[in-house]
C-alpha positions in Angstrom: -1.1 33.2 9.8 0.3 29.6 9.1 1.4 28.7 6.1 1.2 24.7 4.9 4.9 23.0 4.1 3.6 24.0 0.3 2.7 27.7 0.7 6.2 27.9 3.1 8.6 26.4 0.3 6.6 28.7 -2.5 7.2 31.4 0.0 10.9 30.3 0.5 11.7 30.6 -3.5 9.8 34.2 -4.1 11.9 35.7 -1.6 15.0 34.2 -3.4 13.5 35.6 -6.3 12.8 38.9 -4.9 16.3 39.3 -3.7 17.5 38.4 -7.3 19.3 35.0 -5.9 17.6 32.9 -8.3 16.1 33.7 -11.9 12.4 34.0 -12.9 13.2 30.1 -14.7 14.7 28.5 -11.9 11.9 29.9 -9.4 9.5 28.1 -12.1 11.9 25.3 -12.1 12.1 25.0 -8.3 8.3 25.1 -7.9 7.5 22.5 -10.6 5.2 25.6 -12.3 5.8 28.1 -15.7 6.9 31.3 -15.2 4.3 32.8 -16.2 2.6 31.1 -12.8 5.4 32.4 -10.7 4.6 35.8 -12.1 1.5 35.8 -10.8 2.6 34.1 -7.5 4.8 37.1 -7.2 2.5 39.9 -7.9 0.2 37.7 -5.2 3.1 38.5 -2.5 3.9 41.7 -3.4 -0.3 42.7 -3.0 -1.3 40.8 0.1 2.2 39.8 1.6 2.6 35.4 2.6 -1.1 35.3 2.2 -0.9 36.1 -1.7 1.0 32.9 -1.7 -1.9 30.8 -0.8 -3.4 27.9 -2.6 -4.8 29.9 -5.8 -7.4 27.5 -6.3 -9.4 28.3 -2.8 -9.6 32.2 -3.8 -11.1 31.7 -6.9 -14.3 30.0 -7.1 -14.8 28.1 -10.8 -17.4 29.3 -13.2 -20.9 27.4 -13.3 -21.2 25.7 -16.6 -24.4 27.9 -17.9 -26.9 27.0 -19.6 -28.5 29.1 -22.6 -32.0 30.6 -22.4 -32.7 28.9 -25.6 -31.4 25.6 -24.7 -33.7 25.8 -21.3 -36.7 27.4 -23.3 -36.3 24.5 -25.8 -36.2 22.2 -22.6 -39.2 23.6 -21.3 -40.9 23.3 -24.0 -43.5 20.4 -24.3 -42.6 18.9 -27.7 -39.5 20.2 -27.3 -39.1 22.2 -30.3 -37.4 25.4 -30.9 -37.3 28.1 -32.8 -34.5 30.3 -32.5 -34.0 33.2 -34.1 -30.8 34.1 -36.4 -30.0 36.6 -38.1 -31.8 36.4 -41.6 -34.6 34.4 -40.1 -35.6 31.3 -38.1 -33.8 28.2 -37.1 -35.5 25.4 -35.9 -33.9 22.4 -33.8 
């Protein structure tokens, strides 16, 4: 596996961290991230070894903005009005 200059200086300051040469702030410090972030970087190495320390953002996909039923039935609609149903009765937009 190669790591980028990136994921091989993030790698760098979790083993420091591991072996308790550094502190949890000054990993955070070090990686320009909050701890919290290094937290999760670290349980990352622990799980899947250097690989965990891979760019987050390519192993998680983001969520789709969705759109409601109701705002696509109203779409659909041909005079575009909709009735939606509450509780206590109807809405209409």
């Amino acid at each position: 596996m190669t790591l980028t200059p990136e994921e091989g200086r993030k790698l760098h300051v979790l083993t420091l961290l591991e072996g308790k040469r550094i502190s949890l702030s000054q990993a955070a410090e070090a990686l320009g991230v909050t701890p919290r972030q290094v937290r999760r970087l670290r349980v990352g190495l622990r799980r899947e070894g250097p690989a965990g320390v891979g760019a987050q953002e390519k192993m998680r996909q983001s969520p789709q903005p969705r759109r409601s039923q109701t705002a696509s039935a109203c779409a659909a609609s041909p005079t575009h009005e909709c009735h939606v149903w509450i509780a206590g009765g109807v809405a209409e937009g």
